[in-house]
N, C-alpha and C positions, 0 to 999 in steps of 0.2 A: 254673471259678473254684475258687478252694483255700479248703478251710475246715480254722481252724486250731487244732490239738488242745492245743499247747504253744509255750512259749517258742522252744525248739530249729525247731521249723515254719517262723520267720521267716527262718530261716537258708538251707530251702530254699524258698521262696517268695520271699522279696526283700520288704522295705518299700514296694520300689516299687510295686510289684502286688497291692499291701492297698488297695481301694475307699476306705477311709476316708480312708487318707495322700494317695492322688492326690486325693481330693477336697479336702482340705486345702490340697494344693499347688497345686490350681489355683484356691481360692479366695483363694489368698494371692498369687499373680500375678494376679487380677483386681482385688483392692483396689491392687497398687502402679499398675498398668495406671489405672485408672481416677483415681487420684491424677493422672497424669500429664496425664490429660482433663481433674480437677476443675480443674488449676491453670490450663488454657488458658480458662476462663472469666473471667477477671479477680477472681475471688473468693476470698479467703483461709478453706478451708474450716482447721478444727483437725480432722478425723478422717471419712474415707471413709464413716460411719455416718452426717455430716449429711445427706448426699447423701441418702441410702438413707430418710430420714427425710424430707426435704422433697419426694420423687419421692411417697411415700405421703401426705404433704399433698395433692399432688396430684392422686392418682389418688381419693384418698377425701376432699372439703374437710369441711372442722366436725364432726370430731369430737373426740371430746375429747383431752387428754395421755396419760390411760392406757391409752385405744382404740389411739393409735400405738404406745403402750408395747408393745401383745400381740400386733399388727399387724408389729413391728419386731423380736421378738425380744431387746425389750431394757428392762433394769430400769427403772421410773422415774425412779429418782435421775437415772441416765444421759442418757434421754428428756428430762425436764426441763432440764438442763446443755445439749443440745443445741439446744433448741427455743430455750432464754435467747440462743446465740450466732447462729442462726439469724436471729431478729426482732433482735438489735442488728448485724446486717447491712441489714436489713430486705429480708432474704428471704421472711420470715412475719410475720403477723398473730396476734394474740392476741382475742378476747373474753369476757366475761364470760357466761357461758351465764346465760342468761333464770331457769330453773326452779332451778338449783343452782346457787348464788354460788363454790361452794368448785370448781366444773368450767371450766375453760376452753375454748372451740370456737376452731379453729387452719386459717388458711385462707393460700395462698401469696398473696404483693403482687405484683404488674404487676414489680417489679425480678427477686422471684425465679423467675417466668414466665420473664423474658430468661436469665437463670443455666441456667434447665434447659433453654430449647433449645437454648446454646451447648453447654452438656455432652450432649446425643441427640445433634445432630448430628456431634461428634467422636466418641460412645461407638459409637453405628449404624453407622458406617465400621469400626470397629474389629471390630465383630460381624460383618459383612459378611463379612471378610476370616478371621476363626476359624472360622464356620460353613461358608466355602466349601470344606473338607474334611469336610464333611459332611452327608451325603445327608439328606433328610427324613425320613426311614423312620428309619434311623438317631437322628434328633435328638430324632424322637418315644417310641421305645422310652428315650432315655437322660433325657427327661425323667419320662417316665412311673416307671422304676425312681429315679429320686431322688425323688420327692414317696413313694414306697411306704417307701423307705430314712427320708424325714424323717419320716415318721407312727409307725412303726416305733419310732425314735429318740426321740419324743415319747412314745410308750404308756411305753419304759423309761425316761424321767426321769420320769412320773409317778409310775409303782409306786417311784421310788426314795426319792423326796421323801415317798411317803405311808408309806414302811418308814422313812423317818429319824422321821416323827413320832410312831409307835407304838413 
């Protein structure tokens, strides 16, 4: 792997072969990829992120909006816009949490049940057919080095955030 001292370095390294660009770029192929999945569900999503939001309804039900917010990597404001478009699909449920009025508990409806197995079952094919160039050994090393890469990524947006407030 190349570690890069200077500007001039990219020059002889290539952008293509900077970890970070290719993981960019293949995350930007999986959101258009997966658009193409969300659309064969019948469902007019506004932004590849609902998905990703109502999948963690899912896998985690009732909790709160800004449990998904930290869960999803994404602002409140955001979360909230999503969740609004979401239940006026009525892909989700809303309630008023028992012990704190001001918290909402957020659970998927029977409709958006149906939504997300049409989208596994188109997405899973899809996975099938990427991973089938690549070995297990393989898949497990490249997951292992990205959650190390995303923890990594995290320690430095916190010292950064915490050097903006001092």
């Amino acid at each position: 792997m190349h570690r890069l001292k200077s500007l001039e370095d990219i020059r002889k390294v290539g952008l293509d072969n900077l970890p970070g660009f290719i993981l960019q770029r293949a995350s930007c192929a999986l959101k258009k990829l997966n658009l193409t999945k969300l659309r064969k569900t019948g469902t007019d999503f506004n932004a590849p992120e609902e998905i990703a939001i109502l999948v963690r309804i899912f896998e985690k039900p009732n909790l709160t909006q800004n449990e998904y917010s930290e869960l999803t990597f994404k602002d409140k404001t955001t979360v909230t816009r999503h969740l609004k478009s979401l239940e006026s699909k009525g892909l989700i449920s809303r309630e008023q949490d028992t012990e704190d009025k001001r918290q909402w508990r957020v659970q998927v409806t029977k409709e958006g049940d149906k939504v997300l197995r049409v989208f596994f079952s188109n997405a899973l094919s899809t996975s099938e057919v990427m991973l089938s160039r690549i070995s297990k050994k393989d898949m497990q090393t490249t997951i292992k080095t990205l959650k190390v890469m995303q923890e990594v990524a995290y320690e430095l947006l916190e010292k950064e955030e915490a050097h903006k407030k001092n």
